[in-house]
N, C-alpha and C positions, 0 to 999 in steps of 0.2 A: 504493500500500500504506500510503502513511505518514497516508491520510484513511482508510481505513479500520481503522486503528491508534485513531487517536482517537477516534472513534467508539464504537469497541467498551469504551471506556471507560463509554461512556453508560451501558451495562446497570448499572456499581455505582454511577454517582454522579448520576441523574438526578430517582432516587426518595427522596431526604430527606421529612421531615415537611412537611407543605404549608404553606409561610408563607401570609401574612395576604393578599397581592399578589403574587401571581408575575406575571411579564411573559410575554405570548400573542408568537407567530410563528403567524401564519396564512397556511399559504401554498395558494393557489389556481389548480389550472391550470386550460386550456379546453376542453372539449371530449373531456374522458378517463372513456372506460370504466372502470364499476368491475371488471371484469374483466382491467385489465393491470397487475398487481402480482403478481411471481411468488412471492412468498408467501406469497400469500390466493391459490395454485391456476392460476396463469399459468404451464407450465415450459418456456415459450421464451423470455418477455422478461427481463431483468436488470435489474433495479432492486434494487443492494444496501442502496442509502441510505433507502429507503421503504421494503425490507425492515427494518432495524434498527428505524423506529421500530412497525412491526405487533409484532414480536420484543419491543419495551423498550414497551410501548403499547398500547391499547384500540382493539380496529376496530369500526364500526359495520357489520353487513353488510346494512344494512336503509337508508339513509339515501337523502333521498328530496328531490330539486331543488324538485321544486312544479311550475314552468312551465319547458321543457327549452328556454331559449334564453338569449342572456348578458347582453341589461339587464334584462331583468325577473327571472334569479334573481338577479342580482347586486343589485339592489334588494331583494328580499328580505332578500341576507344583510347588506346596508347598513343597513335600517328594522329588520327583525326582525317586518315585516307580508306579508301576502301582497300580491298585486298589485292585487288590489280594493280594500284598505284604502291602498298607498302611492301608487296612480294609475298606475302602471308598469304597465298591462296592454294588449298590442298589442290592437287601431288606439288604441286611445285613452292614450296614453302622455303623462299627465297629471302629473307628481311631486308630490307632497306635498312640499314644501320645510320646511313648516314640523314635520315629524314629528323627532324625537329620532333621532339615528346611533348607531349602536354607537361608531365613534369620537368622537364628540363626548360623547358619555356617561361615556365613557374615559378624556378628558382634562379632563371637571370633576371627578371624580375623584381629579386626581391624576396620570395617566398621559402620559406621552409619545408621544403617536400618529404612525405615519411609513406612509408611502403608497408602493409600489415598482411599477411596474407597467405592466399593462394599465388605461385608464379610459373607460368609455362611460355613464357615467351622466349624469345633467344636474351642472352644476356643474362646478366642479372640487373636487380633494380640498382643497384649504384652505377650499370653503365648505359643506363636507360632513363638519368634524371632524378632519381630517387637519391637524395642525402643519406638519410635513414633509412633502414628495415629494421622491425623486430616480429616474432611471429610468423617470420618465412618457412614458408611451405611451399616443400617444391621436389621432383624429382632427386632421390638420394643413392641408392645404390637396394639391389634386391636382396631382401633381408627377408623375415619369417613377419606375417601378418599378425599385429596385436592382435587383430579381430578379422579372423580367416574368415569366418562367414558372416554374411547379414543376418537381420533380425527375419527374417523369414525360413534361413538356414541353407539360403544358396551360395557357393562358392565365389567369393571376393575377386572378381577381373580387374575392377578400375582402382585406383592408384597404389596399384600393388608395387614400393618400394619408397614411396612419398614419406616425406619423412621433417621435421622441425630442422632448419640448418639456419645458420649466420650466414650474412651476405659473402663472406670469404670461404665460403662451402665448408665450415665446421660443421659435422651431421649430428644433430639431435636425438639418435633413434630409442634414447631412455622416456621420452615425452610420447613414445608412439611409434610405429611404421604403420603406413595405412592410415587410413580414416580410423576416428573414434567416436565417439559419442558424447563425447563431450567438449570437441574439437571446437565448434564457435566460441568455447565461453574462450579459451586459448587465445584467439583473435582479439577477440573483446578486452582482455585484460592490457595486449599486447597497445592497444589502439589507446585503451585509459593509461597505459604507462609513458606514451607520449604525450598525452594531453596536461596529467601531471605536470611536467617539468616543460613544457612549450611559455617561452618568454613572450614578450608581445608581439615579435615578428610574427608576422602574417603568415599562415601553414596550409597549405595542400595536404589532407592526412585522407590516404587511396586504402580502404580495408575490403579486402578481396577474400567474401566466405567459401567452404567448397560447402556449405546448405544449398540450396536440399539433394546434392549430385548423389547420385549411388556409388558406392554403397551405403544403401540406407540399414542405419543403426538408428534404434530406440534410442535415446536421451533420456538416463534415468529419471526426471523427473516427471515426464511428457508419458511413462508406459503403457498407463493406463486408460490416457488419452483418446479419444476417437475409435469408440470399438469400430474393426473391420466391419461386423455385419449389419451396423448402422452407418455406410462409407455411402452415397448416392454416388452413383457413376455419373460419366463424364456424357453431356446429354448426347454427344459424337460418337461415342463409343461403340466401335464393331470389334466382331470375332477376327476378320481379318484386313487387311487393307483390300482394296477390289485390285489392283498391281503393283508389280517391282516399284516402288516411288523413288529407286538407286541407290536404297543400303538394306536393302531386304536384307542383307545377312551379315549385317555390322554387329559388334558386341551388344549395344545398346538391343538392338530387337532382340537377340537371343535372349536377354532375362527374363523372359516368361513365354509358355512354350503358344506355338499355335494350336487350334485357333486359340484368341485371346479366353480367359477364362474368365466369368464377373468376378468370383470369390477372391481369384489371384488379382485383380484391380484393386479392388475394395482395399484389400489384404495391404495393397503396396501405396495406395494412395495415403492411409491410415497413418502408415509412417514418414511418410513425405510429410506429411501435416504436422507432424509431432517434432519433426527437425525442423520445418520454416518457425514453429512457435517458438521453440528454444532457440533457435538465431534472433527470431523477434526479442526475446528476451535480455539477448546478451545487446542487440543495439539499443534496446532501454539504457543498461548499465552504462552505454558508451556516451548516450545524450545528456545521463544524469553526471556523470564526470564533466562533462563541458557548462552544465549545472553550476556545480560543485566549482570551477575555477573560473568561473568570471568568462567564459568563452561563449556559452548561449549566441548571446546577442548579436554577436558579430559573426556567427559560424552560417554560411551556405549550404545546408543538409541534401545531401543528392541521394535516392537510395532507386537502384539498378539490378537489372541483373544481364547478363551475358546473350540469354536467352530463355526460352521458355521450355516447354515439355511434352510431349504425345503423353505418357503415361494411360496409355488405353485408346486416348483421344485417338478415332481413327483406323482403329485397327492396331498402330504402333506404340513402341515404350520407347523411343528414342526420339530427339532435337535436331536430326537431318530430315527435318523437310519445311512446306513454308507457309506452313494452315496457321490460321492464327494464334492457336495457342501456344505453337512454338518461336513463330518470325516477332511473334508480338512480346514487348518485357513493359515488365511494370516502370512507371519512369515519375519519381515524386521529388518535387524542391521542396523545399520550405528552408525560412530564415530571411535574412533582412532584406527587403527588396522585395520580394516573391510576394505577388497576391492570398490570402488567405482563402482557403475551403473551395476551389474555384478547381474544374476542370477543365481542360482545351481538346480537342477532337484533331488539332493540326495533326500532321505527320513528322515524325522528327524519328533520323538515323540516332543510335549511339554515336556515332564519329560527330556527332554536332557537338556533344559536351565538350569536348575540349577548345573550340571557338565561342563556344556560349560561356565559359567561364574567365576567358580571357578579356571577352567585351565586358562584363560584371564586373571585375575586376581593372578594368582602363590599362589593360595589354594589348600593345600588337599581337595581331593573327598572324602566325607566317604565313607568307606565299602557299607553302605549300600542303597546306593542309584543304581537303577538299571537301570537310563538314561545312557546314553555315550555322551560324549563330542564330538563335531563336530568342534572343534577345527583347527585339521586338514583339516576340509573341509572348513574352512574359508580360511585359506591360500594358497588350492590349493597342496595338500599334499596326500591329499585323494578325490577322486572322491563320495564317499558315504560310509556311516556306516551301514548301514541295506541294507541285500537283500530282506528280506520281513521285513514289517512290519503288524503290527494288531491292528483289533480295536474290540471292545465289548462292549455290551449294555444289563445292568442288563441277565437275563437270555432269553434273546429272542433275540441276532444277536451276531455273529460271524464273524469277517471279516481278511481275511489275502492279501496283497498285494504285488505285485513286482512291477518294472520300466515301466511292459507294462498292468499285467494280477490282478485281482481284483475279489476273490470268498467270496461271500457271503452267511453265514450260519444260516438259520433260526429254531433252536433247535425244538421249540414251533409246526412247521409242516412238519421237517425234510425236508426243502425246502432249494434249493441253486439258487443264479445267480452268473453268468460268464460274466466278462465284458471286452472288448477290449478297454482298455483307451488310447491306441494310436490312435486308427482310431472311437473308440465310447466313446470321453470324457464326450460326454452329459448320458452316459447309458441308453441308448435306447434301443439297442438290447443283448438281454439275450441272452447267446448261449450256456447256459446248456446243450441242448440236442441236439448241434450239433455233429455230428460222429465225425467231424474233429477234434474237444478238447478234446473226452473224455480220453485220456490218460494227458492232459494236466490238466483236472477239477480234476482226478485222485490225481495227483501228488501235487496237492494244496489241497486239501484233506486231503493229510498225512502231510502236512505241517502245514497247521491249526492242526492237532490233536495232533503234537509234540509238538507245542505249548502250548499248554492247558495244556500239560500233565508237560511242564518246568514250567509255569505259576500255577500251582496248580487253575488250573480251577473249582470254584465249583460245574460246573456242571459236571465232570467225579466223582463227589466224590460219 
């Protein structure tokens, strides 16, 4: 009660007049639907703490990954380029090193940048802009699984060798190998242990959760949480996908067998909700340290994530494809500046936050960053910065979107869908080969193709 006391402070004292510099928390989870925040329309999971800032805060209900997987958009929101333009684009995972970081940008600046996290990009963060790390998590050497299996009891594939390290590759692996269960609050502490001792320079502090990624682990205090066979499914939800969507047989699908099974949904979704709570919780602890040291006021709160999730939706349990539950991430500001309680329908890429916090902050944009600032769409100035936008996934999905119309391009079987996200947000119904669009499937068509072709697409090469 007594974090959620503090908190509820935020509503009167978060919105002063926007200094010149305020200091960004950005914090990022993995893997999360923009659809589980129960108040932006969730009313089974409890997330009080990412309630408040939707409540004291701007949501984007439109925001949009680009490539639904975790290095390449996390490359994005690193460079503030797409993946053609920063090399990060699977097979050919190529980086640009010598491209300008949002953090490094940050801290010629002026600012104090600090790193908390999850990290898979090339580099490490101190050659990517980052001052500080504490709480790095990242690729360590393969060691035996604290916790060989999930809370369901299937065999641990994903970050099997992950491990706690220092930015000079000292490995941690007494804190853990593998995911645990208790690994947010890790974060959290990591992120109030720079908050603590932060002077009054101005700070960029980037906390990268691996919530809600699988492997999904119970968080002891969450166990009891959300019985499985009161889980309601996902209103998408099929037995199978009706085609290859081009990773039919990636790790991610194999975690639960064909067809889909409800009980095995239910089963998995239960705990996916019981990990975004317990991150919910640990970003409570992070807000109330900023609380706690005189920082509130002046802090920028960003809270992101990478991308979304199938988790059923679909047929699929995996984040390579481009339906909205996965292309789509939850995207909330709140803090000085930012309009209160207020949502926007515009479209905005991840790669825009690092030109959007640069104008907030009274930074030059490099050159070469190829996000747009939505600045203006903060204040009510602009209604939206994209009429379409797009997303892509290695060489097997193509996707261009507007405000109502949504065409999907499958290279791999020269196969499209057409979806109505005004009256079919769930994408239910395909309507490619309805008579009535095809001037309309037509015209998004050419729109995807001038794309590609501005984008240096590698697949027209």
């Amino acid at each position: 009660m007594l974090l959620i006391a503090n908190l509820a402070d935020f509503a009167t004292t978060s919105h002063a007049a926007q200094p010149a510099q305020p200091n960004f928390l950005v914090l990022v989870s993995d893997d999360q639907r923009p659809d589980t925040i129960r108040a932006l329309g969730n009313p089974i999971i409890e997330t009080p703490h990412l309630d408040r800032l939707v409540l004291n805060g701007l949501t984007f209900t439109r925001a949009n990954c680009a490539h639904p997987l975790c290095v390449p958009s996390r490359a994005e929101i690193l460079t503030g380029c797409i993946g053609f333009r920063n090399g990060v684009h699977p097979p050919l995972n190529k980086p640009d090193l010598a491209l300008p970081t949002w953090p490094k940008v940050m801290a010629a600046a002026g600012y104090h940048t600090y790193h908390v996290g999850k990290w898979m990009i090339a580099g490490r963060p101190s050659t990517r802009g980052y001052q500080e790390s504490l709480g790095l998590f990242a690729s360590g050497k393969q060691s035996e699984l604290t916790h060989p299996l999930d809370s369901a009891g299937r065999e641990v594939t994903g970050y099997r060798g992950w491990m706690f390290q220092t930015d000079d590759r000292q490995l941690e692996p007494e804190q853990g190998v593998g995911l645990t269960p208790n690994i947010s609050a890790k974060f959290a502490d990591a992120a109030i242990q720079f908050i603590s001792r932060q002077s009054d320079q101005p700070f960029l502090l980037q906390v990268n959760f691996t919530a809600p990624h699988d492997p999904l682990l119970d968080p002891p205090q969450w166990i009891n949480k959300y019985p499985a066979d009161q889980m309601p499914l996902p209103k998408n939800f099929m037995e199978h996908h009706p085609f290859d969507h081009g990773n039919y047989s990636g790790r991610d699908e194999k975690l639960n067998t064909w067809p889909r099974k409800k009980s095995d949904i239910r089963r998995d979704l239960a705990t996916y909700y019981r990990v975004i709570s317990d991150m919910d919780a640990q970003i409570g602890r992070i807000i109330e340290a900023l609380t706690k040291h005189g920082k509130l006021d002046n802090t920028v709160i960003i809270f992101t994530s990478d991308h979304g999730l199938a988790i059923g939706s679909h047929g699929l349990m995996g984040k390579q494809n481009m339906y909205e539950h996965t292309i789509g991430v939850p995207l909330i500001m709140s803090g000085p500046g930012i309009p209160r309680n207020e949502r926007k329908n515009a479209q905005i890429y991840l790669r825009d936050l690092f030109p959007t916090t640069c104008e907030l902050a009274n930074i030059p944009i490099p050159k070469t960053v190829e996000g747009q600032s939505f600045k203006a769409v903060i204040e009510g100035r602009k209604r939206r910065i994209y009429e379409h936008t797009f997303g892509y996934f290695k060489d097997r999905q193509r996707m261009v979107r507007t405000d109502r119309w949504k065409l999907i391009y499958y290279p791999h079987l020269d196969r499209y869908q057409l979806f109505d996200l005004e009256n079919d947000p769930d994408e239910l119904k395909d309507l490619t080969d309805a008579p009535a669009h095809r001037e309309l499937k037509d015209q998004l068509k050419t729109v995807l193709r001038r794309w590609q072709q501005q984008a240096n697409d590698p697949l027209l090469q």
